[in-house]
Structure formats: C-alpha cells, structure tokens
N, C-alpha and C positions, 0 to 999 in steps of 0.2 A: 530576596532580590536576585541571587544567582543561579535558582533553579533553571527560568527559561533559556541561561544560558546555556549549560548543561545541554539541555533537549536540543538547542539550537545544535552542538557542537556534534553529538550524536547524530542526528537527521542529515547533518554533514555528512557525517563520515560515512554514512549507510549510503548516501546518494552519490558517493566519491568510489565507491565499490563497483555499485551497480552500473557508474559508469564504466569500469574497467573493466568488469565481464562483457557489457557492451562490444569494449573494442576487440577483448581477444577474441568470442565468439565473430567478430567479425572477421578478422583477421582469418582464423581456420575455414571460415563460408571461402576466404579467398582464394586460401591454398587448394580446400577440395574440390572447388569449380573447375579450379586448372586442369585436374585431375579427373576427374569425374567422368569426361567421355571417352578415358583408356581401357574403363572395365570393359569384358567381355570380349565376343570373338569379332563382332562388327565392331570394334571398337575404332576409336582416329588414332593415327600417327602423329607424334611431335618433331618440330623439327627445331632444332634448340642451337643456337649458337655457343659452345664452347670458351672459356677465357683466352685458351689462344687461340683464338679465330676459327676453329678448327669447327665440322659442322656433327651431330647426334639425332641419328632419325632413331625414333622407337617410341612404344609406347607402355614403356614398364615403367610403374609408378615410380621406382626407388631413381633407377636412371634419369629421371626429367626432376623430380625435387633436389637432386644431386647440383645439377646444373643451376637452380636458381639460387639468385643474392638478394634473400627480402630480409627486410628492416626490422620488421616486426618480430619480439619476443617471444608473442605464442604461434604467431606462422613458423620460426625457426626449431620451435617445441614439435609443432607436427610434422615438421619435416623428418626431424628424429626419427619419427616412429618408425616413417617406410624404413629407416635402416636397420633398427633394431628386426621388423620383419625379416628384412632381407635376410640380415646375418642369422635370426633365429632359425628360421622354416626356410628360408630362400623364395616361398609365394605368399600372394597376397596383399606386395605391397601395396595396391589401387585400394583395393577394398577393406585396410585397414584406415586409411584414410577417409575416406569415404563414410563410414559406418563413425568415426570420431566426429566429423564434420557434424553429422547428422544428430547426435546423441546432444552434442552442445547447442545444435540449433533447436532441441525439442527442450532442449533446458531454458529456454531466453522467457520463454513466456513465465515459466515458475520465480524465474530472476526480476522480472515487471512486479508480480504480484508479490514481492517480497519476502520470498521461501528465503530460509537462510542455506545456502551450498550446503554446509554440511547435512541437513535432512536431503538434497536431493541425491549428492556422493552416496551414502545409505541406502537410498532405495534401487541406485542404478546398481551396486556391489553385492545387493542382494539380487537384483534381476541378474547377475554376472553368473553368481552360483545357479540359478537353476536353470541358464542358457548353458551353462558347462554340462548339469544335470540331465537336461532334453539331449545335450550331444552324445551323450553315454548311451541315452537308452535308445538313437535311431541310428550309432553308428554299426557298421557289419563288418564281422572281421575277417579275412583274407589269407589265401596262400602265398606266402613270396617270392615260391618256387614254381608256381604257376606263372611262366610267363606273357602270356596271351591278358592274362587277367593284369598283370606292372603292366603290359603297354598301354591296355587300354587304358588305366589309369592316368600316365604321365603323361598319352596324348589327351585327352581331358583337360588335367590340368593347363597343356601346352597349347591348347588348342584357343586362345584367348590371344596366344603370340604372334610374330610377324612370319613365323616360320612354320606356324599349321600349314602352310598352302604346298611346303612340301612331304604331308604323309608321315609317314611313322622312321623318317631317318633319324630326326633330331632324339626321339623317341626311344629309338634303337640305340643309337650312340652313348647317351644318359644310362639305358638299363645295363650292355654291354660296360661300362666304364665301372661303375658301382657293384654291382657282382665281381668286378675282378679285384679291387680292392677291398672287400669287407672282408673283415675279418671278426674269425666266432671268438665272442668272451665268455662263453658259456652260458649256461642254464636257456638258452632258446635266443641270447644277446647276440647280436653284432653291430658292431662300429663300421663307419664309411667315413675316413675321413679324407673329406673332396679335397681341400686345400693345399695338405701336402702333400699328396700322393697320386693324385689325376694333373696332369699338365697340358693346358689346349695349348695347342701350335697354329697358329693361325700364317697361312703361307696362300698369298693372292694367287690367283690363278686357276685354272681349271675350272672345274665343275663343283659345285654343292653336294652329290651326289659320288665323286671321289672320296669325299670324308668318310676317316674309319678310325675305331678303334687299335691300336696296335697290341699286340703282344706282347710288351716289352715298354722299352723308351727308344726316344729320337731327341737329339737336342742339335741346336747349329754351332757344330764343331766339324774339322776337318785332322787327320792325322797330321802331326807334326812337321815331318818331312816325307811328302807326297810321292814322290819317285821311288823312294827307296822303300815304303813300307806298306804289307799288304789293307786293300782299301777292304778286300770280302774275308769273312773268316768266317767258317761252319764248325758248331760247338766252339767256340772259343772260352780259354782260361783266362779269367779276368779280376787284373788286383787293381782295385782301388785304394789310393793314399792321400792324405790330405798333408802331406809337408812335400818340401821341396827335395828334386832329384838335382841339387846344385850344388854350390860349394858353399859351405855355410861361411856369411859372414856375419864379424864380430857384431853382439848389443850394440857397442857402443863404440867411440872412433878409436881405432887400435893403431897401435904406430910399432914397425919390426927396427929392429936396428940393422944391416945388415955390413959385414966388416968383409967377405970376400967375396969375388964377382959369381963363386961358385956359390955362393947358400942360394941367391936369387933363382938357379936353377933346380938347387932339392926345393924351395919351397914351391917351386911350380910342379915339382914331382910329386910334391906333397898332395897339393892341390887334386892332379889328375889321380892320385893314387886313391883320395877318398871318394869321390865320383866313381870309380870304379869300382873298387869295393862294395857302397851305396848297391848300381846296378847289378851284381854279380849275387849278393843278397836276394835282390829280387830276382833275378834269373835259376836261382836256384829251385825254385818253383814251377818251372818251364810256365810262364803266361804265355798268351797271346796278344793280349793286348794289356795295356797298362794306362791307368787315367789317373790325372794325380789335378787337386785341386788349383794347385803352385805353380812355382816355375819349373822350367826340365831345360836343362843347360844343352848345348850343343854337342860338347862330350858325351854325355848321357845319350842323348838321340844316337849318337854315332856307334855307343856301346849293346843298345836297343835295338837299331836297326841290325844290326850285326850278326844278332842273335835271329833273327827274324821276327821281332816283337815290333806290334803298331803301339804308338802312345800318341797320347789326347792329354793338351796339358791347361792351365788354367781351366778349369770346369766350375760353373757354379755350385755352389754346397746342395743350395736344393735341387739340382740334378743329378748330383754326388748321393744323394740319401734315394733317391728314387731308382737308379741303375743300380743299388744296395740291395734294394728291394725287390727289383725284379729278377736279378739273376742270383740272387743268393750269396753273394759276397759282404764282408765285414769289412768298412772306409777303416785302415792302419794308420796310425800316428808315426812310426818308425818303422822303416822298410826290416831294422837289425829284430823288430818284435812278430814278424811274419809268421804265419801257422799254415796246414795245410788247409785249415777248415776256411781260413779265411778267406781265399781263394772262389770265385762266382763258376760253376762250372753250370747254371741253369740258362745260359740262354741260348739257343738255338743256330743265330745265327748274326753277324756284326759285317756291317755293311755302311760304306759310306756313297749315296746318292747328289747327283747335283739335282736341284729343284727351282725354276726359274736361273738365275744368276749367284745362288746360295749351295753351299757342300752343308748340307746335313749328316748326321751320324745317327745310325738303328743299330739301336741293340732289342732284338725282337724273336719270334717264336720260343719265349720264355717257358721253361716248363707248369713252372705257378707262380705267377705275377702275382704281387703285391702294391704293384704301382703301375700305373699304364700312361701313355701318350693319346692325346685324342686329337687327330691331325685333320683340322679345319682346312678345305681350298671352298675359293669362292672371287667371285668375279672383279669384288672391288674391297677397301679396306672399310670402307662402311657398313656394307653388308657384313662382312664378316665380325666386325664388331657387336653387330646387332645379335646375329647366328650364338655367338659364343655369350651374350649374355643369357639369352635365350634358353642354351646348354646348360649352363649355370642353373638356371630357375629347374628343370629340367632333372639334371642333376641331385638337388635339394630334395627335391619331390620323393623320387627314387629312394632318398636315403632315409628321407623320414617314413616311408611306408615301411624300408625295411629295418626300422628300429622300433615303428609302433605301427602293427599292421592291421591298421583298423580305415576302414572308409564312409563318408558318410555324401548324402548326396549332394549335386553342383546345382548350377543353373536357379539359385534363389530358394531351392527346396528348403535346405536346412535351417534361413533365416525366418524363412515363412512359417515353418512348426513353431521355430524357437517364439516367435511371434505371437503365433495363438496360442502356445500355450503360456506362456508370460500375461496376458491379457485374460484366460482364463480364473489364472491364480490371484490376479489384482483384484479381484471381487472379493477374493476371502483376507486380505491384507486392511490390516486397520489402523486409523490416523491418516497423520497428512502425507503420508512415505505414500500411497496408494496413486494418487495421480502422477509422480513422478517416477512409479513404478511402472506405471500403465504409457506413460510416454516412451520409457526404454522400451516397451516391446514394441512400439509403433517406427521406433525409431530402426528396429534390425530392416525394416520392409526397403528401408532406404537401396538396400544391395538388389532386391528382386525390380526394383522401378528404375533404377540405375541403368538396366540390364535392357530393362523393355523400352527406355528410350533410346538405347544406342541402337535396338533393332530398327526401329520407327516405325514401330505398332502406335495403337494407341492404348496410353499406358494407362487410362481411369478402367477402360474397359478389360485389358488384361488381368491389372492390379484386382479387380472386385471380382474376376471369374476366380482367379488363382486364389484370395481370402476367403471366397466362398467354398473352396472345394479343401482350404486347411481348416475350416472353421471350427470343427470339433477337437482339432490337431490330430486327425487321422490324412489321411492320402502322404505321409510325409516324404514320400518319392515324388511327387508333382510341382514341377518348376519350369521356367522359361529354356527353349532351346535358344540357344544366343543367335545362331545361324539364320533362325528364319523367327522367332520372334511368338512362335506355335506354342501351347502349352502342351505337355509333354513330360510320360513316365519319363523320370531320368536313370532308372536301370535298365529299362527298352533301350533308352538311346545309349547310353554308357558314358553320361556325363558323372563325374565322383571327384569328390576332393578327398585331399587328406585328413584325418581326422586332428593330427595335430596344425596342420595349417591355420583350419576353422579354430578350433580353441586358442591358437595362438593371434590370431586377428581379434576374436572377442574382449581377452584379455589385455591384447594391448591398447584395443580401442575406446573398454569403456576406462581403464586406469586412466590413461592419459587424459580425456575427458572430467573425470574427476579431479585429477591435477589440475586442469586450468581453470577447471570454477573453482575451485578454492584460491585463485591467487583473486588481492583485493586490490593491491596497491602493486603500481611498476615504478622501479625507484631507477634512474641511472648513474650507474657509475662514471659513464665516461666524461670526462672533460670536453665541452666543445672548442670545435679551435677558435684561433681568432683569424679577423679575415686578414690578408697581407697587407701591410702598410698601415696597420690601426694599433700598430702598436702603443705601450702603458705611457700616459702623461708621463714625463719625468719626474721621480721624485723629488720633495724640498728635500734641500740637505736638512738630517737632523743635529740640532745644537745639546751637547749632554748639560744637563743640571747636578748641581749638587746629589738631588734625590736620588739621579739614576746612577750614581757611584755607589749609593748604600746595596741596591739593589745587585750588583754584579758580582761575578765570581770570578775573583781572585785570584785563588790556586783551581790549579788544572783537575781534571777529575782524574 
C-alpha cells in the first residue's frame, strides 16, 4: 500500500529540484544580460547610481555588478565571480560572466530531460581540462623585455575600455609602473605587487595627457612649518620613523605630586630636555628631511628647523613603506636605534608643489624605485574614476604577462578553437556525458557572438563564416575585430589576451556553473519581519498545575 507513496514523494522531490535550477538558471540569464553588452571595444556604457546618490559611468563588468542589490541567491553567486576575476587576473570580468551565464543556459534543456547535475558537472569538468589543454598548445610565448610587443598587448587588452580612444598613454603608464616595481625572485620569477606599491593620485584638472609615471612618490602632505623650512631639496638625507618626536606621555592616568613651585619648572626642563635629546639623536645623522608617521611637537619643529631640517609628520603607514621603497631608507621604531644604513640617500630630488588648491609633497628621481606614484589629472572626478579603474585592469594585465609570459589570441579566436575542438572529441566520448559534453563546447561560442552583436554585423552570418574557417580546429588566429566587426588574422591586427586571463575566466566560469546546478533546494534563514502595528495577539496568562511543578528545576544550574 505505501509504495506509490514513495514514488509520489520522490517525483516530488525531483520536480522540486528541477524547479530550482529553473530559477537560478534564470536568475544568472539575469545578471548576464545586464552585462552582456559591456564586452568588447564597441561595447555600451553604464550609467549606474551609487548608494550615495553619487553617479558611475563605465562599462567594466566588476564595477556595474559592484553597484547592484539583487535578491537572488545565485544572481549574488555570479556576481562573486566578476570579483574573484578582478582580484585574480584583474581582466575579463564581462566575459567570465558571460561564458557562466551561457554554460547554465546550455545546461536547462539537459535539466527538462531529467539528466541528473551531477553527470552534466562531469562532462563540463572534463570539457574544462581539455579547453585548459587546446590553451597550452595555441598559446605563444613572449619577450617581456620586449617592449613594443607589452604595449601592444596591454593596449589589446585595454582596448575594449573607456580609455582606448586615448592611444597608448593608459598603456604606457601600466607598462612604465610594473617594470618599476618588480622585483626578481629568481630562477627567471618576478613578483609585481600593484597594491602595495604602485599608488594612483588622482588630482582634477589639467589634461589626461599630463599623467605620468613618477620616479619616486608624491603624497598630499605639506612641510610642518612652511616658512621656516626648505620646501626644494636636491639628494636629500631621509629618516623615516614611525613613533612620535614628542613628549611621551604616560599609558595610563599619571598623577605627580609636586611640593615646591620650583620641581614644576625641572619637570618642564625635563620635558624639553627629552624632546631635545630625541631631535639631537636624529640630527646626528645630518638628515634633510625627516617624516615620521606620528605626532612632532612644536619644540621638535623648532629644534628641526633650526638645524635646517624639513619634517612631514602624521604620514600614512602605506606611504611610509612606499617612500621606504623608493629611496632606500629603513621606517625606525626609535630615533635612540638609528644606523647609518638606515638613512634613504636614493632619491634625487624632494619638492614640495601646489597643484590646484592642494601642497603636494615629491620625492622623486629615485635612483631604483621600488614603489612608484602614477599621477592621474583629468577634467572631472568621473572620468578620472573611470581612467584609474581602467589603469588598474591595465596594470593586472602587465603583471600577469610578466609572471606567466605566454599569449594566446583575442577577439573570439581562442573560444572558437576551444570549440571545435571540444565538438571534435565529443564523438569519441561515450554514455550520456557526450551531449553535455558537446553543449559546453557550443556554449564557449557565446564570447565570439557576444562580440559580433555589439559590433552590429550580422551575427548568423559572421558566426557560420568564423565555424567554418575553425572547423577542423586549425586557422586558430581567426576571430572577430571588435572595431569594425571584419573577420580577421588576430596576430595581423595584434589583438591577444593573456594566457592566464583566458584560463582563469574558463575556470571560473565553468566551476561556478557547476556549483549552481548542483544546488536543489534554497532554504532561508532569514526571519521575515512583521509589518508595523501587527503586532503578537496578547498572550493568555498561563495558570501552573500541580504537573508543571514536577517538571521544574529547582536548584540553579
């Protein structure tokens, strides 16, 4: 008698699944529509309101999913990715999105016909290994000391941004910034690390075309006391400290006794006497300028100027470790632990400029920078906004070629090999994994028709020239020119990604993909409110019985 309940309960549960791939698959169709016409070089602008009212033109994937507040579980799953992109590779965010979207949408029909997720995750994980596989063997590898060959790269990359239309600055600025902080770890290694050690300055006004690289750093600081202390210094001696040039006072509340009107006078002699000391320590060094994280007492200034020493006081730690960096000096904990060596004698030349309504501070023509400034001007705070993410993406690019300096081609080429040759292999694949095998390689084409509808060709007839001419998975250089919508060598034109970009978009796209077709059930945790003034019937007072005294406890725990 209770078998067909059974079946009943089961045929539930399977149609309670399939309705919740439903939603998420539909949910990601959401997000990657939103997205979808930021790929490429024609690509549209977004113009996105801000939480605080404030306005975000651009069309880099990570920046607009940034800004949106959706409801949905697996829309806020793909939003993830563009970041995990961003922070991994810094490009690509569109088109990780994009390529997910598309991988779950070729999944819907396997989820109708009742595949179980798990054989179709299997067949995409294995389509994932031999699209890593095709990237090996068509990517090419690179000089990084060639520079002609990084620009044209990064403008490539860059050239899909708001800021192509100004030519190889953005371009220049990214390669110039990245060569000046890498540093070799041996065996053929170098690290670039953008974050700590490259700082954009972003400062309205002027021209797009005034940005440059500097030598050195610049931060918005002004000398202590302006009159008295030199603002230009050439080769300047430079101690950086991170405690205070002040009069220490106590941990905790300190209370003196004091019994004649004269102690009140040594202890003020006291006072000035360690302040002195303090600066005399460090004067014994003959600096030029002095930067201290902290406070720097009036005394102190007076003991500094005196000497003809400029000091710069409160400075933030991460411009503290950067002016470390570029001028060869060691940040001291105690002026009384001072060395010669710690002493910065690398930078060329220390300067304090006004710039619009602001005192900036250069320390610049660095001997060998390890940290540099990349000082943005530009017309408005929007643009420059946009400029500096731009840098950023820009930036990444740069560092990821010169950590893995391998290239493979842009403009839909690479998806389009990966493609046929996926589709190739799905004929010799046996079981049911073979049509969801053969979906994932239909599903990479999503990035090449992406690409030809923001040009506004037509994309059946593009699509079927471009499948025709990968068909055997040879011409693997042959893809869409974003510009004009042409099919086109992409080493003629000099369109090229990075090789970890690509890998790193594949992998994120189809994991996460797999991740949400295996979820069956959304459960929520949150409590919903209630609406105001609906508040709980009042309780009956409860009366105790006998029984509920057996039941209670007693002693205390």
């Amino acid at each position: 008698m209770h078998a067909p309940v059974l079946v009943l309960k089961d045929s539930l549960k399977r149609e309670t699944g399939t309705r919740v791939h439903h939603v998420n698959i539909q949910a990601s169709k959401a997000v990657t529509d939103i997205i979808r016409t930021t790929l490429g070089p024609r690509s549209m602008l977004k113009m996105l309101l801000d939480a605080s009212g404030g306005i975000v033109v651009t069309n880099d994937g990570n920046a607009i999913l940034r800004e949106l507040d959706l409801a949905h579980p697996a829309a806020k799953s793909m939003i993830e990715l563009s970041r995990t992109q961003d922070e991994e590779v810094g490009d690509g965010t569109t088109s990780v999105i994009v390529l997910a979207g598309e991988m779950l949408h070729v999944a819907e029909e396997f989820i109708d016909k009742n595949y179980h997720p798990t054989v179709i995750c299997r067949a995409y994980n294995k389509a994932l290994e031999d699209a890593v596989a095709v990237l090996d063997k068509i990517a090419m590898p690179i000089d990084t000391k060639d520079r002609a060959t990084m620009l044209g790269l990064v403008k490539s990359c860059i050239g899909t941004k708001f800021t192509s239309q100004f030519g190889d600055l953005i371009a220049d600025l990214a390669i110039n910034a990245t060569t000046t902080v890498g540093v070799d770890l041996g065996q053929g290694l170098r690290e670039v690390d953008i974050k700590k050690y490259i700082k954009v300055e972003k400062v309205p006004g002027g021209q797009l075309e005034d940005s440059r690289v500097l030598k050195g750093v610049m931060f918005n600081k002004d000398v202590v006391a302006p009159g008295k202390m030199r603002r230009k210094i050439v080769n300047p001696r430079i101690i950086l400290l991170d405690s205070p040039v002040e009069y220490k006072k106590g941990e905790n509340q300190t209370n003196a006794e004091l019994v004649k009107e004269e102690d009140w006078a040594v202890l003020l002699k006291m006072e000035e006497e360690y302040i002195e000391n303090l600066c005399m320590q460090i004067l014994k060094f003959k600096p030029d300028l002095v930067i201290t994280e902290k406070g720097l007492s009036d005394l102190a200034c007076h003991y500094l100027s005196k000497a003809g020493v400029s000091a710069i006081r409160r400075l933030r730690k991460t411009d503290n470790n950067r002016i470390a960096k570029a001028c060869g000096a060691v940040i001291v904990n105690r002026p009384d632990e001072l060395q010669e060596s710690d002493v910065g004698t690398g930078a060329g030349l220390f300067e304090v400029k006004k710039i619009g309504d602001e005192f900036f501070a250069f320390i610049v023509d660095c001997k060998d920078p390890k940290a540099c400034t990349v000082l943005l001007r530009g017309a408005s705070k929007d643009l420059l906004n946009e400029v500096e993410r731009n840098l950023q993406d820009a930036m990444s690019v740069a560092r990821n070629i010169i950590k893995n300096p391998k290239l493979v081609p842009g403009g839909g080429a690479t998806e389009l090999t990966v493609s046929a040759t996926l589709k190739q292999k799905s004929s010799s694949i046996e079981g049911i994994e073979k049509w969801p095998y053969e979906a994932a390689a239909i599903a990479f084409e999503a990035i090449p028709r992406t690409l030809a509808q923001n040009c506004g060709v037509n994309v059946i007839r593009t699509m079927t020239a471009l499948q025709g001419k990968h068909a055997n998975a040879e011409n693997a250089w042959v893809g869409i020119d974003g510009n004009t919508g042409a099919i086109a060598d992409m080493k003629e034109r000099k369109i090229w990604d990075a090789y970890n970009v690509k890998a790193q978009t594949f992998k994120t796209a189809i994991e996460a993909a797999c991740m949400l077709l295996r979820i069956d059930d959304i459960v929520s945790g949150i409590k919903k409110k209630q609406a105001p003034g609906a508040g709980q019937a009042p309780s009956k007072p409860t009366i105790e019985t006998e029984a509920d005294a057996d039941g209670e406890q007693i002693l205390p725990d």
